[in-house]
C-alpha positions in Angstrom: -196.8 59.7 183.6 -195.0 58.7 186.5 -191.4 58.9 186.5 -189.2 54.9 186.0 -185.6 54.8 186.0 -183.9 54.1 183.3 -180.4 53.7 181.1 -179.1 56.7 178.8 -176.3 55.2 176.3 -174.5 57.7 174.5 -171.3 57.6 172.6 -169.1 60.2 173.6 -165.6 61.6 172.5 -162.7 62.5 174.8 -162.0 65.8 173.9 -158.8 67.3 174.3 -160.5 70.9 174.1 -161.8 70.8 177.7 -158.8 68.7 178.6 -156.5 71.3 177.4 -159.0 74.1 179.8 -158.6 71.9 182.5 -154.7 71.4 182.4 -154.8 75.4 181.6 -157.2 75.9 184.9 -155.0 73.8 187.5 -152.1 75.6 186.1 -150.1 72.9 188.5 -146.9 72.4 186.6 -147.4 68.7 186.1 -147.0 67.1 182.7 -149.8 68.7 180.1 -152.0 66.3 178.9 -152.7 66.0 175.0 -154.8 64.3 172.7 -153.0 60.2 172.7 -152.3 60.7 176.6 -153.9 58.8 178.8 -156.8 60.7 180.3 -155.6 61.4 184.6 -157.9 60.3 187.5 -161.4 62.2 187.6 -160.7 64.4 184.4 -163.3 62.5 182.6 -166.1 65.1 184.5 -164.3 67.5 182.0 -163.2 65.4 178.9 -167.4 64.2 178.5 -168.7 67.3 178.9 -172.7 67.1 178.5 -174.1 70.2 178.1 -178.1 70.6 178.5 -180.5 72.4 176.6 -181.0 75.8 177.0 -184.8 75.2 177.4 -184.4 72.6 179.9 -182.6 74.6 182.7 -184.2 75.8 185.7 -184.1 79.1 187.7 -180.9 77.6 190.0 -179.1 76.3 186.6 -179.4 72.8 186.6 -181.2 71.1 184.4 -185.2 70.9 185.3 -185.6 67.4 186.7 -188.5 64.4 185.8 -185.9 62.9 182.5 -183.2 61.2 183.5 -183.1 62.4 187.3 -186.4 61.9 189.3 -188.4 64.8 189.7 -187.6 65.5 193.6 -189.1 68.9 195.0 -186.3 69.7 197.0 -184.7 72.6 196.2 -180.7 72.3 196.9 -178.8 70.0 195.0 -175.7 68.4 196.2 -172.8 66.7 194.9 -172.5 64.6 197.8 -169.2 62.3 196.7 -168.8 58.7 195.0 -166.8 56.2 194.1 -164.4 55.3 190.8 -163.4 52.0 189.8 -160.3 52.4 187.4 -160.2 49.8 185.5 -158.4 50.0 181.9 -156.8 53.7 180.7 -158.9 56.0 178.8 -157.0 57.4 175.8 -157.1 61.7 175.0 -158.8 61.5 171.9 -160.5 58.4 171.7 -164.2 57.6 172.1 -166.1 55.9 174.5 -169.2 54.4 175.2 -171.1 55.9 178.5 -174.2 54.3 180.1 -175.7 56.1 182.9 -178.6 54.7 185.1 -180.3 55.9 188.7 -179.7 52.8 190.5 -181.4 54.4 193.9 -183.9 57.2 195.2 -184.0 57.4 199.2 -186.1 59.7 201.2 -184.0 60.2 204.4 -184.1 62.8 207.0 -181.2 64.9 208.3 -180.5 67.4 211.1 -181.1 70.2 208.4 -184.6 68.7 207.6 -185.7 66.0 205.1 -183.4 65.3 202.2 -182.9 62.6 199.1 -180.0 60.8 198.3 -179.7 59.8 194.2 -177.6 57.3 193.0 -176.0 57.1 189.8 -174.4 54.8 188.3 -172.2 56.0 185.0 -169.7 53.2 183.3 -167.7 54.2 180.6 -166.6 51.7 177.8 -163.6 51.8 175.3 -163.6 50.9 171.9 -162.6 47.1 172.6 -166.1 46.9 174.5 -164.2 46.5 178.0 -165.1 48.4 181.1 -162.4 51.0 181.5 -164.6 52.7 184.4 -167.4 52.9 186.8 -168.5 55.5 188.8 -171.2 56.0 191.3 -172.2 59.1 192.0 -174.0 60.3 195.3 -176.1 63.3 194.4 -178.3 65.2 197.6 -181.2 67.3 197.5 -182.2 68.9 200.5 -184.5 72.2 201.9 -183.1 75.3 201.4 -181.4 78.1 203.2 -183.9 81.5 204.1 -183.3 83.8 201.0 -182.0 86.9 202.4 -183.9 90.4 200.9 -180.8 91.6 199.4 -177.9 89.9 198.6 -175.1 90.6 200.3 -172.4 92.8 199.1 -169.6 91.2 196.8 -166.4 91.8 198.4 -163.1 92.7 195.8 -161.5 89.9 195.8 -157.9 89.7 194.5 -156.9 87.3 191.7 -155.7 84.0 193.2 -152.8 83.3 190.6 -151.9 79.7 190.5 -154.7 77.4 192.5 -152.5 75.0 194.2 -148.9 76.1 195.6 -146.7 73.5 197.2 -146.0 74.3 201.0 -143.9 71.1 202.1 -143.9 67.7 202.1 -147.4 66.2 200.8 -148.9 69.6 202.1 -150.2 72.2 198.9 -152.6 75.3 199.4 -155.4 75.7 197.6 -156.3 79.3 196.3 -159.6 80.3 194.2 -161.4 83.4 193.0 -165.0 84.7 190.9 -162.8 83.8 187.5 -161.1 80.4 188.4 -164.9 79.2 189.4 -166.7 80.3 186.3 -163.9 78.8 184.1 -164.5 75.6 185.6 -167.9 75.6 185.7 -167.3 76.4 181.9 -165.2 73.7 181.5 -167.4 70.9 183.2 -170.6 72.3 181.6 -172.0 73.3 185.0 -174.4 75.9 185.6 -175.2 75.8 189.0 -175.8 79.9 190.0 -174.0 79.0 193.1 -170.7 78.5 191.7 -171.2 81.8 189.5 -173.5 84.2 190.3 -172.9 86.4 193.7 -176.6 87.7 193.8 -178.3 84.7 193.3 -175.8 82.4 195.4 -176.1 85.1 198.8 -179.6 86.4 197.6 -181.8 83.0 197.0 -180.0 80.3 198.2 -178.8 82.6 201.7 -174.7 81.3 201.3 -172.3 84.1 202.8 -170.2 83.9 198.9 -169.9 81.9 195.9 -170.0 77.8 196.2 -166.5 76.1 195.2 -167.4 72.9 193.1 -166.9 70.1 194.8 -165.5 68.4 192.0 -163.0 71.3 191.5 -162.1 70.1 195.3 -161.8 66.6 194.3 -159.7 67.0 191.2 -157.1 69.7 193.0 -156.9 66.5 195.3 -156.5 64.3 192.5 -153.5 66.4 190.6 -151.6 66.7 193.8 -151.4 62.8 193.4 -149.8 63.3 189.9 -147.2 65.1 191.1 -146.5 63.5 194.3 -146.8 60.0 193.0 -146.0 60.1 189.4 -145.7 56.6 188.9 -148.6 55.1 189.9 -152.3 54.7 189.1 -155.5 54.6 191.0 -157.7 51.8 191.2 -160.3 53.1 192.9 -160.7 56.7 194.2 -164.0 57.5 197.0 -164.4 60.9 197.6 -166.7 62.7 199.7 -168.0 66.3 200.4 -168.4 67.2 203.7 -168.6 70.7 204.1 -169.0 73.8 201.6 -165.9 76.3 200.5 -166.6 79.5 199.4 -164.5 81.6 197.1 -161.3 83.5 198.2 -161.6 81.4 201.5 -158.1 80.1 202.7 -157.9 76.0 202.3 -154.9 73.7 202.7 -154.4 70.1 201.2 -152.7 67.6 203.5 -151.5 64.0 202.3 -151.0 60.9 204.2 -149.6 57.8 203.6 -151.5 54.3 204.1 -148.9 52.0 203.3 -151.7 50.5 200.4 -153.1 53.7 199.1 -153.4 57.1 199.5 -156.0 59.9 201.9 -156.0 63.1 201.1 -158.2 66.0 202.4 -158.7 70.1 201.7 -159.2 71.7 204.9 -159.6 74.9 206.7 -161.5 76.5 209.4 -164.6 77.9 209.2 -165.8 81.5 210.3 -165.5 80.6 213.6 -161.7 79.5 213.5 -162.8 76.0 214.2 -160.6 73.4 212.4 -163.1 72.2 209.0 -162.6 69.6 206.7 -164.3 70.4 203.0 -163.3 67.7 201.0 -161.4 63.7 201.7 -160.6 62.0 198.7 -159.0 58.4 199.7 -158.1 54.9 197.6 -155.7 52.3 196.2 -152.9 53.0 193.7 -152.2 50.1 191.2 -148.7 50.4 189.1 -148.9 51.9 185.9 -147.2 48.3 184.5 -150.6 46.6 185.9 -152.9 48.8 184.1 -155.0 47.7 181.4 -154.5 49.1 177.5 -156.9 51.5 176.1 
């Protein structure tokens, strides 16, 4: 049977167990987050965790395609970026309704070969029936890297401590490690091997370390924006991957000002010193007075 699109509905409950991991995880200082708090920018990848079967996961960790995602032969998957329309608060605690559909399949080809772009489409409901958000998510599957013979060998990396450290105005660093990486992808019910497993991640899939989630990326971004601008609430967030961090490697996150919203990026250089930009994440605030009620 050939492979339709179509719409998964599901009724889902913002826990404040993986919101409490998360708030745990970032380890940023800002104000915790509790069950009858309104649920911050992005943390709904960790609040609706969706956890698949253990039969249906294939030998790189995500779930074996041909259900809800179309069954593309590529190997590498991608978590290309998006964008977020915020549009009503999402209460800790409360329960929402979530419809998720592919709203596009295209075959395109790249400098690294061919490659698919997948969109989907997620909007999440509260209890009222309103929209409170939609998201559309950019996902990218693309040929792989050589596999090396061996895998290389792990280097002893030190414990990072806190991930994001304040360095001046609108500037933070961004510090990760083996253990921050596995607790996220615990806490976002992500088992990608890149993220996690050193063999497999420098052995089959030929990276030089572990992967750092691109949403992990995208949310440090995110909670820099709570603390630098406390009082206000995005209406829409894009964000995009551009480039890959690995773990342990040294990234920065710079801020700047657009007199209607907000562009942030984490960047670094890559092992050729050259100046690299991982991750942008840009938008438009709204005031907190504008926002809808839960």
């Amino acid at each position: 049977m050939s492979w339709q699109p179509h719409t998964v509905t599901s009724t889902e409950f913002v826990d404040p167990g993986p919101v409490a991991a998360l708030t745990a995880l970032l380890d940023s200082g800002a104000p915790a987050v509790a069950a009858g708090d309104v649920l911050p920018p992005l943390w709904h990848w960790v609040a609706l965790p969706r956890w698949p079967a253990s039969s249906r996961i294939g030998s790189d960790g995500h779930p074996v395609r041909g259900s809800f995602l179309p069954p593309v032969r590529l190997p590498r998957r991608m978590f290309a970026g998006g964008e977020i329309e915020c549009r009503a608060d999402i209460l800790v605690g409360s329960t929402v309704r979530r419809e998720a559909t592919v709203v596009s399949v295209t075959p395109k080809s790249g400098r690294s070969g061919d490659l698919v772009l997948v969109t989907v489409e997620i909007t999440l409901y509260n209890p009222d029936d309103r929209p409170a958000l939609v998201e559309r998510q950019n996902l990218i599957y693309r040929e792989g890297a050589p596999a090396r013979a061996e895998p290389l060998r792990p280097p002893d990396i030190a414990p990072a401590g806190k991930p994001l450290s304040r360095t001046g105005p609108g500037r933070w660093e961004l510090r990760t490690d083996p253990t921050l990486l596995m607790r996220f992808s615990a806490a976002t019910a992500n088992p990608h091997r890149i993220h996690y497993d050193w063999p497999y991640a420098t052995g089959a899939e030929g990276y030089p370390g572990l992967v750092v989630h691109g949403p992990l990326m995208t949310l440090s971004l995110a909670e820099t924006l709570r603390h630098d601008a406390p009082d206000s609430v995005p209406a829409v967030l894009r964000h995009r991957n551009i480039a890959p961090l690995f773990c342990a490697q040294p990234a920065r996150i710079e801020q700047r000002d657009t007199g209607t919203g907000f562009a942030l990026a984490v960047a670094g250089t890559d092992a050729s010193g050259a100046a690299v930009t991982h991750t942008e994440l840009s938008g438009e605030f709204r005031s907190r007075e504008g926002s809808s009620d839960a």
